[in-house]
C-alpha positions in Angstrom: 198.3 54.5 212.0 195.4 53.9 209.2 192.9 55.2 211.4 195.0 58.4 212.1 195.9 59.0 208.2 192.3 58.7 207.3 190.6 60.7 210.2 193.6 63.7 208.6 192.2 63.1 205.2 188.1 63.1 206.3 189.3 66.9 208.2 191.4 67.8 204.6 188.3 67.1 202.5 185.6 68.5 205.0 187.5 72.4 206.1 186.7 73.5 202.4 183.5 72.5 202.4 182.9 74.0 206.0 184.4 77.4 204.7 182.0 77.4 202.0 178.9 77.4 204.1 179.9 79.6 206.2 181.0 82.1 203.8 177.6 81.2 202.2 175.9 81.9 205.6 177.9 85.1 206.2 176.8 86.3 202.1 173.2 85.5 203.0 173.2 87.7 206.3 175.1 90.6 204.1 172.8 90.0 201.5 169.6 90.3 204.0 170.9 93.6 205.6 171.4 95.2 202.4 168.1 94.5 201.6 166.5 95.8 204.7 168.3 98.7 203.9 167.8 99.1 200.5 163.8 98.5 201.0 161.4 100.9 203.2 159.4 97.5 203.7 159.8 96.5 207.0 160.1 92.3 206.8 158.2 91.9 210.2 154.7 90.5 210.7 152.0 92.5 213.1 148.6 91.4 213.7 145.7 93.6 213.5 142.4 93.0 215.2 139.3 94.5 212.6 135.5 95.0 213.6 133.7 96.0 210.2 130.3 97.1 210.5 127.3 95.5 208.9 127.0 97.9 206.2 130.4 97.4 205.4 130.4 94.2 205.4 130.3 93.3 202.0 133.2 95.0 200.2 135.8 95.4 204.0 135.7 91.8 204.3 137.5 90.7 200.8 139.8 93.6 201.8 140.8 92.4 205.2 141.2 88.6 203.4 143.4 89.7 200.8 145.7 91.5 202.5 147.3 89.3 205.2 146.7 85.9 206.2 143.4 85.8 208.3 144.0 84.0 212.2 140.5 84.3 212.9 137.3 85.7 212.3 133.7 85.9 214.2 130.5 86.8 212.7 127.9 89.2 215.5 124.9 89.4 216.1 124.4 92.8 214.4 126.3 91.5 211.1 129.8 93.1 212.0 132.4 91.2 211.3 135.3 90.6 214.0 139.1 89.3 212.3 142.5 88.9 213.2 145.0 89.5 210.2 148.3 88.9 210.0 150.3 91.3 208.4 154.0 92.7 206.8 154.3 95.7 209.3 155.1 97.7 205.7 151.5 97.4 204.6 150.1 98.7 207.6 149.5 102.0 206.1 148.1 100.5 203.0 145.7 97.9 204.7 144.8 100.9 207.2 144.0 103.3 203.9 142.1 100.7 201.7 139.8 100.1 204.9 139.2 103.5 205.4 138.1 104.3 202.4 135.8 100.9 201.9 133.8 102.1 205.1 134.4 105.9 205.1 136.4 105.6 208.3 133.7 103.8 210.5 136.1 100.6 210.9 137.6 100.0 214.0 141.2 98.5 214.0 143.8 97.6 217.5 147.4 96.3 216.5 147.7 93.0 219.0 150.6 92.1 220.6 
């Protein structure tokens, strides 16, 4: 009979706490949608594979680091520089601008998958 009276009193005390979290959990979802909707940033990450030419170099490279996390990178022979960058798909635009105008549009950019 103990073991019954206290095994009703452990589920008494723990449903409150159990309809806290989830109406925590369900808050944080609504809260996550409306900000989706609310901002024109999207929240998913795209990588971006960059070849910067030699003469380039110099100013697209602290570009390319400074905007994403860099995955991986590969100096050439010729002095280009080959990188991976991990992106928010919302600054795709910007990244793509700001590295046109660095190298005058002679950058050469594939989205990976």
């Amino acid at each position: 009979m103990k073991e019954k009276y206290l095994e009703t009193y452990k589920t008494i005390l723990l449903v409150p706490f159990l309809e806290l979290f989830y109406l925590h959990l369900f808050q944080e979802n609504q809260d996550k949608q409306y900000m989706e909707d609310l901002l024109p940033i999207s929240m998913e990450n795209i990588r971006i594979s960059v070849k910067i030419p030699a003469e380039h170099v110099g100013k697209g490279y602290g570009i390319a680091r400074n905007y994403g996390s860099l995955e991986r990178e590969d100096w050439q022979s010729d002095g280009s520089w080959i990188g991976i960058i991990k992106l928010p798909a919302g600054m795709q635009t910007d990244f793509y601008d700001k590295l046109n105008e660095i190298t005058k549009g002679n950058v050469e950019t594939r989205i990976l998958k």
